[in-house]
C-alpha positions as CSV (number, residue, x, y, z in Angstrom):
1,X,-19.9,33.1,-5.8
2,X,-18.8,29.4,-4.8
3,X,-18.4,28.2,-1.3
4,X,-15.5,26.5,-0.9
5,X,-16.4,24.8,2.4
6,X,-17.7,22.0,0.0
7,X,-15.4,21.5,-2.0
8,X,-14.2,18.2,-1.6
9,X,-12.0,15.8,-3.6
10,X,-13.7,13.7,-5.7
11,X,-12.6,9.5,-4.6
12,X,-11.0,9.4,-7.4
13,X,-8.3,12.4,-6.3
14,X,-7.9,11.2,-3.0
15,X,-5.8,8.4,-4.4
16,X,-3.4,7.7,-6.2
17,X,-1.7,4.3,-7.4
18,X,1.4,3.9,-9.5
19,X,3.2,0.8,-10.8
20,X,7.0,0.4,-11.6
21,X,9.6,-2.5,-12.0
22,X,12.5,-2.0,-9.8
23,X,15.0,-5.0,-10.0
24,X,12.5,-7.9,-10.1
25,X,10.3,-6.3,-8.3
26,X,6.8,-4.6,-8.8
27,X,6.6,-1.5,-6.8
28,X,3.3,0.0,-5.7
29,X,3.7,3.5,-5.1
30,X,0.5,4.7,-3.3
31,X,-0.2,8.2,-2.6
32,X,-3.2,10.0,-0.7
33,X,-5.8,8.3,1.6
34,X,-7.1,5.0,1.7
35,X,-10.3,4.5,3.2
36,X,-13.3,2.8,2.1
37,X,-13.8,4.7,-1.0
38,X,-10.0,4.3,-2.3
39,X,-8.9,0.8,-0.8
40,X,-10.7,-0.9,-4.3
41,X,-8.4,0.9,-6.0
42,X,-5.6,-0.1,-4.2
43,X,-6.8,-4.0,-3.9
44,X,-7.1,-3.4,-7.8
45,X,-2.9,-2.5,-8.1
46,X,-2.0,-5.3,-5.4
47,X,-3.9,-7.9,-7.3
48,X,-2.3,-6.9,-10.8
49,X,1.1,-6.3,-9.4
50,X,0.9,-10.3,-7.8
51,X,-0.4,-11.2,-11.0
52,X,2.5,-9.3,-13.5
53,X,5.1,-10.7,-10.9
54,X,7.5,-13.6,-10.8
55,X,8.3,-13.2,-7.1
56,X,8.2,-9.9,-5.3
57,X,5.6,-6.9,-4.8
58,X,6.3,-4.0,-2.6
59,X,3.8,-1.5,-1.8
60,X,5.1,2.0,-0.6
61,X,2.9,3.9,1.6
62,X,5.5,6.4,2.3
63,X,2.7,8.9,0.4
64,X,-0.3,7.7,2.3
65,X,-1.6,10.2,4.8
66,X,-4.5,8.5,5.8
67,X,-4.8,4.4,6.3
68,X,-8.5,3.0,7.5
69,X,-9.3,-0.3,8.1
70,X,-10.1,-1.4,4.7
71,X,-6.7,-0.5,3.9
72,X,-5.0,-2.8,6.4
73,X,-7.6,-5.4,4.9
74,X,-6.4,-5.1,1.5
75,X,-2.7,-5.6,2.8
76,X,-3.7,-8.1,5.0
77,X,-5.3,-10.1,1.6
78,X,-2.6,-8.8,-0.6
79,X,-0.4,-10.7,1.9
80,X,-2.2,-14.3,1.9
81,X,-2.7,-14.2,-1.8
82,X,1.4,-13.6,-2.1
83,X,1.9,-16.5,-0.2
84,X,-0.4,-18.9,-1.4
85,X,1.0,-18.3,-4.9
86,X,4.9,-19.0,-3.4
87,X,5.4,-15.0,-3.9
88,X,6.0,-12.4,-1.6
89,X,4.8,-8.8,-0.4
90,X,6.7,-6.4,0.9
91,X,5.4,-2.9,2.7
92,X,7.6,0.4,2.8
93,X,6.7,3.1,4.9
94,X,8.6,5.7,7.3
95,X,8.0,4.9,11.2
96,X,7.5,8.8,11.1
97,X,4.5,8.4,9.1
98,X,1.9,8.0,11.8
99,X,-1.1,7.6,10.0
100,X,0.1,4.3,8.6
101,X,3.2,3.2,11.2
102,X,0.3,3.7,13.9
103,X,-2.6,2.2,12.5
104,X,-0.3,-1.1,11.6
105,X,0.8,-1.4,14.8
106,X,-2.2,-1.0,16.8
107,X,-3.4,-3.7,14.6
108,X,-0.7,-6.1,15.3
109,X,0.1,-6.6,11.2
110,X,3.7,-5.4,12.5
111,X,4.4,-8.8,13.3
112,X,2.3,-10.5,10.4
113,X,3.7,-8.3,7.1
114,X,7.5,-7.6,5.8
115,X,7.7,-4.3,6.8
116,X,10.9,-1.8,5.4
117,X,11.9,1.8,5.4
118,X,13.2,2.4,2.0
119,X,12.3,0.6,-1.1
120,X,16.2,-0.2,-2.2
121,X,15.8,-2.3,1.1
122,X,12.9,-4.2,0.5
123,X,13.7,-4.8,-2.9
124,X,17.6,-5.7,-2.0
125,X,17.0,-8.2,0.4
126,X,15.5,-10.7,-1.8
């Protein structure tokens, strides 16, 4: 008989990273937790989606249910590499969504990153 007590998702599950074009846009849909274990996966979607772009990435977090500090890193450098290369990055996510709306704030990246609601917003006000 297995105990389930460790039973754990693997990294790999505890993430997961889409990619869509939405108007000119490249949406990042993100899904799951991003900690230390996930966040190079995430930096790995950012860095492709400013490279497959001719202006505008937006990253939805309204999936993300857990954000650590090497997540707001990866935004954070997701945001400087936008704008060194004249392009821009865009973040959704619900200000019901503590674990991300929270973590943001208390970090002051409120007031450094485009931050939206939906995505038709941060796609439409280009």
């Amino acid at each position: 008989m297995r105990d389930s007590r460790f039973d754990h998702p693997a990294p790999e599950d505890q993430l997961t990273v889409d990619s869509r074009h939405v108007g000119g846009a490249v949406v990042v849909g993100v899904t799951g937790e991003i900690d230390i274990v996930t966040a190079p996966r995430l930096q790995e979607a950012v860095q492709d989606a400013l490279d497959r772009t001719g202006h505008l990435v937006v990253i939805d977090l309204t999936g993300v249910s857990f954000m650590g500090s090497t997540g707001l890193a990866v935004l954070a450098e997701g945001d400087a590499m936008a704008r060194r290369t004249g392009k821009s990055l865009r973040i959704v996510f619900t200000r019901g969504n503590h674990a991300v709306h929270r973590t943001i704030e208390l970090t002051g990246l409120d007031r450094m990153l485009a931050i939206y609601d939906r995505i038709d917003a941060a796609v439409g006000s280009e």
